[in-house]
C-alpha positions, 0 to 999 in steps of 0.5 A, spaced: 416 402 457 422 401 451 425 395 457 418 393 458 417 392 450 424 390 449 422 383 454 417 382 448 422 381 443 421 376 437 428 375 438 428 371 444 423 366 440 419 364 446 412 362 446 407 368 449 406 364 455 414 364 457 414 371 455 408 372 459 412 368 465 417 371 464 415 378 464 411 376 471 417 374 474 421 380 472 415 384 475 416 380 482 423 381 482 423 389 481 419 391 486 414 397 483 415 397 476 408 395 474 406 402 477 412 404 473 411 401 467 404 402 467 404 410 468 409 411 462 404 407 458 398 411 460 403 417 458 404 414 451 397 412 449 396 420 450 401 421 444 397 423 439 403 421 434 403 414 437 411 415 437 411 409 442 411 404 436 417 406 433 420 403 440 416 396 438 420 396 430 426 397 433 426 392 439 422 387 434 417 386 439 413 381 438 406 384 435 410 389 431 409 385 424 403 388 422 399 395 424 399 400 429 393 396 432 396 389 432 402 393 437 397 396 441 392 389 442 399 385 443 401 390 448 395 390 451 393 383 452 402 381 454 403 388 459 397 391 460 393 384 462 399 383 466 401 389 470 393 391 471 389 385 469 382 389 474 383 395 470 379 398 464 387 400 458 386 406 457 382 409 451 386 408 445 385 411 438 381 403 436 376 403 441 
């Protein structure tokens, strides 16, 4: 997850559809890292301390400039929408 959030980091200063790009063309080089990067994320929502968000402050992730809920919308709408675009996300703390 913590790799999966750094592919988002403002540092990059790309657009959301090169990120987006990017982050599907990594996906189709590794093999199973969708599944992978979708079970820790599953993992981390069921942190009631949402200590996962940090990894998004220390990366400078893209959504990490407001609130808890604006990393979890960015990284629902960038990985989420990517890696399980026929699946409900998790239930999250702002449903």
């Amino acid at each position: 997850m913590k790799y999966s959030i750094k592919e988002f980091s403002a540092d990059w200063e790309l657009t959301n559809e090169e990120y987006e790009n990017n982050f599907k063309t990594l996906l189709e080089i590794n093999q199973g890292l969708a599944d992978e990067i979708k079970e820790e994320l599953i993992q981390a929502l069921q942190d009631p301390e949402w200590s996962w968000v940090k990894i998004g402050y220390d990366t400078n992730f893209i959504g990490s400039d407001d609130s808890e809920e604006n990393v979890w919308l960015t990284v629902k709408y960038l990985i989420w929408d990517i890696i399980a675009p026929d699946e409900e996300p998790p239930a999250n703390r702002f449903v």
